[in-house]
KOLDOZA-552210 format. One record per residue: residue in three letters; x, y, z of N, C-alpha, C, O in turn. Coordinates in nm, 4 decimals. Example, Ala and Ser with C-alpha at 12.3 -4.5 7.8 and 13.67 -1.06 7.14 Angstrom:
<batis>
> ala_1.3190_-0.5690_0.7800_1.2300_-0.4500_0.7800_1.3200_-0.3300_0.7800_1.4236_-0.3319_0.8465 .
> ser_1.2850_-0.2250_0.7080_1.3670_-0.1060_0.7140_1.2900_0.0030_0.7870_1.3409_0.1138_0.8039 .
</batis>
This chain:
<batis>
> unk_0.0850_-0.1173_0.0000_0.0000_0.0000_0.0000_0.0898_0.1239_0.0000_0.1940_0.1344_0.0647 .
> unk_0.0443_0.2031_-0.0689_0.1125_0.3456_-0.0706_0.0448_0.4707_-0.0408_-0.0609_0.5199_-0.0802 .
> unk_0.1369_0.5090_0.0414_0.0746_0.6243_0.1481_0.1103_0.7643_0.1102_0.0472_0.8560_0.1627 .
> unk_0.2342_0.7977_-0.0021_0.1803_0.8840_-0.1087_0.2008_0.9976_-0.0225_0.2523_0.9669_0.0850 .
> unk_0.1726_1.1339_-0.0402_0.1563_1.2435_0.0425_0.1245_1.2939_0.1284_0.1854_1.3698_0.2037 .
> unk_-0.0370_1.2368_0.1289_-0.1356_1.2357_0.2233_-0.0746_1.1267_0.3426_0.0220_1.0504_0.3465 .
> unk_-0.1996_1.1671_0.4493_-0.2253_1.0625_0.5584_-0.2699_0.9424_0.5416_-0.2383_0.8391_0.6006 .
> unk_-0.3956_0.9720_0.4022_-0.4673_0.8934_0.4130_-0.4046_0.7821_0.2677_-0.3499_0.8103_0.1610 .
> unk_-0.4407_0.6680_0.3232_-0.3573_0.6019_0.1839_-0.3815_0.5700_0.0336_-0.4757_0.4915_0.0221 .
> unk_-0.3205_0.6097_-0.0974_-0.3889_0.6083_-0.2010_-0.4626_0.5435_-0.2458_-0.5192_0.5798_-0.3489 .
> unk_-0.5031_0.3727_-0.1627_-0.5733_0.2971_-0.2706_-0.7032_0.3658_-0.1897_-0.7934_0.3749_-0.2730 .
> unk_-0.7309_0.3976_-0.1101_-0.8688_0.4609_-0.0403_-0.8969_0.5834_-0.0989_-1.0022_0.5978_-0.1610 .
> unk_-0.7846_0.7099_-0.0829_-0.7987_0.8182_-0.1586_-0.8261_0.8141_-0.2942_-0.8571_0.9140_-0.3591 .
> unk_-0.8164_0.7093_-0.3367_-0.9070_0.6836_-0.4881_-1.0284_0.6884_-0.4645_-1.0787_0.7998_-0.4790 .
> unk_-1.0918_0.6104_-0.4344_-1.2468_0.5360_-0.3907_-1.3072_0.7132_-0.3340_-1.2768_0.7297_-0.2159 .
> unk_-1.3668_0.8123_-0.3832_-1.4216_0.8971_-0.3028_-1.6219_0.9110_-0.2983_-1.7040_0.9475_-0.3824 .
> unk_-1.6324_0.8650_-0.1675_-1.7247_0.8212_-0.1423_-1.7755_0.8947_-0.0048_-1.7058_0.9415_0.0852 .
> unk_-1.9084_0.8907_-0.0153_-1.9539_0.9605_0.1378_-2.0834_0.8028_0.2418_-2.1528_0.7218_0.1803 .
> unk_-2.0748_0.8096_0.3589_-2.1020_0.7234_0.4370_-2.2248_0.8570_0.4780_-2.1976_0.9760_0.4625 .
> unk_-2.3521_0.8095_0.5285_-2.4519_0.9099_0.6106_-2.5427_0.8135_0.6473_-2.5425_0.7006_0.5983 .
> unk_-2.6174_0.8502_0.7278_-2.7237_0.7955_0.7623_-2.8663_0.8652_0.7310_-2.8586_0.9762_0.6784 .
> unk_-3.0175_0.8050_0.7614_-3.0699_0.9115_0.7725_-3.1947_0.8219_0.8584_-3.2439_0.7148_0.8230 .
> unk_-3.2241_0.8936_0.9683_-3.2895_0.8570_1.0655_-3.4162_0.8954_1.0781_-3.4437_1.0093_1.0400 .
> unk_-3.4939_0.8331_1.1190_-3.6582_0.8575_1.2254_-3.6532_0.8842_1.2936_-3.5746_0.8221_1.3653 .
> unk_-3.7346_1.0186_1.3656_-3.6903_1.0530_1.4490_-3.8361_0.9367_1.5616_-3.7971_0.8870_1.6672 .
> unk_-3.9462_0.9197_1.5278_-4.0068_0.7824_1.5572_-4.0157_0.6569_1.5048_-4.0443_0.6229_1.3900 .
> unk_-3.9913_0.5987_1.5899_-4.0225_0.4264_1.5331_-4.0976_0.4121_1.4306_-4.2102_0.4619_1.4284 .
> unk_-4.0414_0.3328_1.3157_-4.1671_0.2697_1.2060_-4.1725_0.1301_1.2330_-4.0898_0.0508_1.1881 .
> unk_-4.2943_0.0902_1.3250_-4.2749_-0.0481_1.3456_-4.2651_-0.1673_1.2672_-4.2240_-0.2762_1.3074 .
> unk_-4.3135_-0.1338_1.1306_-4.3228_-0.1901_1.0244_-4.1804_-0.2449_0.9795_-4.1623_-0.3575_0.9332 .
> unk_-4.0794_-0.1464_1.0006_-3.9514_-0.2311_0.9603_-3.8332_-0.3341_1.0679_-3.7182_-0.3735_1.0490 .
> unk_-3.9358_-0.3501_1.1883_-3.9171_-0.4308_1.3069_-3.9323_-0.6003_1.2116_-4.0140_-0.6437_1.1303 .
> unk_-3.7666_-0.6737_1.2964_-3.7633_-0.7973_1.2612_-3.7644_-0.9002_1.3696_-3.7201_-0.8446_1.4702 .
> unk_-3.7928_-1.0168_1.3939_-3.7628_-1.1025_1.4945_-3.6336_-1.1349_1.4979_-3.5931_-1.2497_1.4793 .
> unk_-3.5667_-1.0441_1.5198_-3.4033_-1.0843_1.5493_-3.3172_-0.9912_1.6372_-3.3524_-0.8768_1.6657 .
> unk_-3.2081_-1.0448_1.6760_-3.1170_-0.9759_1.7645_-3.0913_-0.8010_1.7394_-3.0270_-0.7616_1.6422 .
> unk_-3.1374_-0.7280_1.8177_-3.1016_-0.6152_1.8172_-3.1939_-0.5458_1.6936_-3.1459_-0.4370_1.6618 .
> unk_-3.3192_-0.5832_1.6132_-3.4024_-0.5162_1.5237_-3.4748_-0.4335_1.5377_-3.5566_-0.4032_1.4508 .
> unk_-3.4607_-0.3501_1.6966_-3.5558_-0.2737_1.7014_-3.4691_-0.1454_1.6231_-3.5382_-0.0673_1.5577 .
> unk_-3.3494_-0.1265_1.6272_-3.2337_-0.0593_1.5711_-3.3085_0.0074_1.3975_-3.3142_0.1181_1.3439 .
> unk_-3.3524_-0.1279_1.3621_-3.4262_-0.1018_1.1837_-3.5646_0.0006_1.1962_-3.6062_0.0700_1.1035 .
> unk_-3.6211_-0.0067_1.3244_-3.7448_0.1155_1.3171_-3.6978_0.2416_1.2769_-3.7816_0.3104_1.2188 .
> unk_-3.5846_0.2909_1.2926_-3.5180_0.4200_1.3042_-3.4579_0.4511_1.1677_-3.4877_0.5507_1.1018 .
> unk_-3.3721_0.3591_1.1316_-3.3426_0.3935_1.0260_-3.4490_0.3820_0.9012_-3.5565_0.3228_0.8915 .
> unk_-3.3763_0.4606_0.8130_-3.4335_0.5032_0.6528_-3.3841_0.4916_0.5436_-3.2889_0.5659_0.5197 .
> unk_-3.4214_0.4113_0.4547_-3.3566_0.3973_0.3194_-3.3152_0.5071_0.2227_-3.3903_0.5348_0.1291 .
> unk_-3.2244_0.5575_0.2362_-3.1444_0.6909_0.1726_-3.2028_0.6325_-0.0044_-3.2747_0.7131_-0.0636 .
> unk_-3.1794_0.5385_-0.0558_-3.2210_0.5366_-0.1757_-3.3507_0.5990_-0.2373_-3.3602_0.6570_-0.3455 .
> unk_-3.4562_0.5727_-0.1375_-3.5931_0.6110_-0.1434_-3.6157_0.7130_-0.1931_-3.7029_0.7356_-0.2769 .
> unk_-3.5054_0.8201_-0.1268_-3.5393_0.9556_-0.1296_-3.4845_1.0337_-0.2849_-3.5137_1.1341_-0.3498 .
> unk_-3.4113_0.9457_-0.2923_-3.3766_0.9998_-0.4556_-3.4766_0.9206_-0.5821_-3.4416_0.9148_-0.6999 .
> unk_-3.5863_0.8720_-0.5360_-3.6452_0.8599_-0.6515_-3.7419_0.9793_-0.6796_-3.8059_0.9836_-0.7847 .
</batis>
């Protein structure tokens, strides 16, 4: 790996990309699963959605 100028290292400083979330601010119970830790999915929101 080559670390190049920057801090950050070039094969990453290629890839430019953004990470976000986007939240409820109430529960949608609807996206509740029977599994470990799913109450976590009420909150979140499908960022794709919003760009249609």
């Amino acid at each position: 790996m080559s670390w190049g100028r920057s801090a950050i290292p070039a094969t990453h400083a290629a890839r430019h990309h953004l990470h976000y979330t986007k939240l409820s601010l109430l529960p949608l119970p609807w996206h509740w699963r029977p599994a470990r830790e799913s109450w976590k999915r009420m909150f979140f929101l499908d960022p794709a959605l919003a760009w249609d």
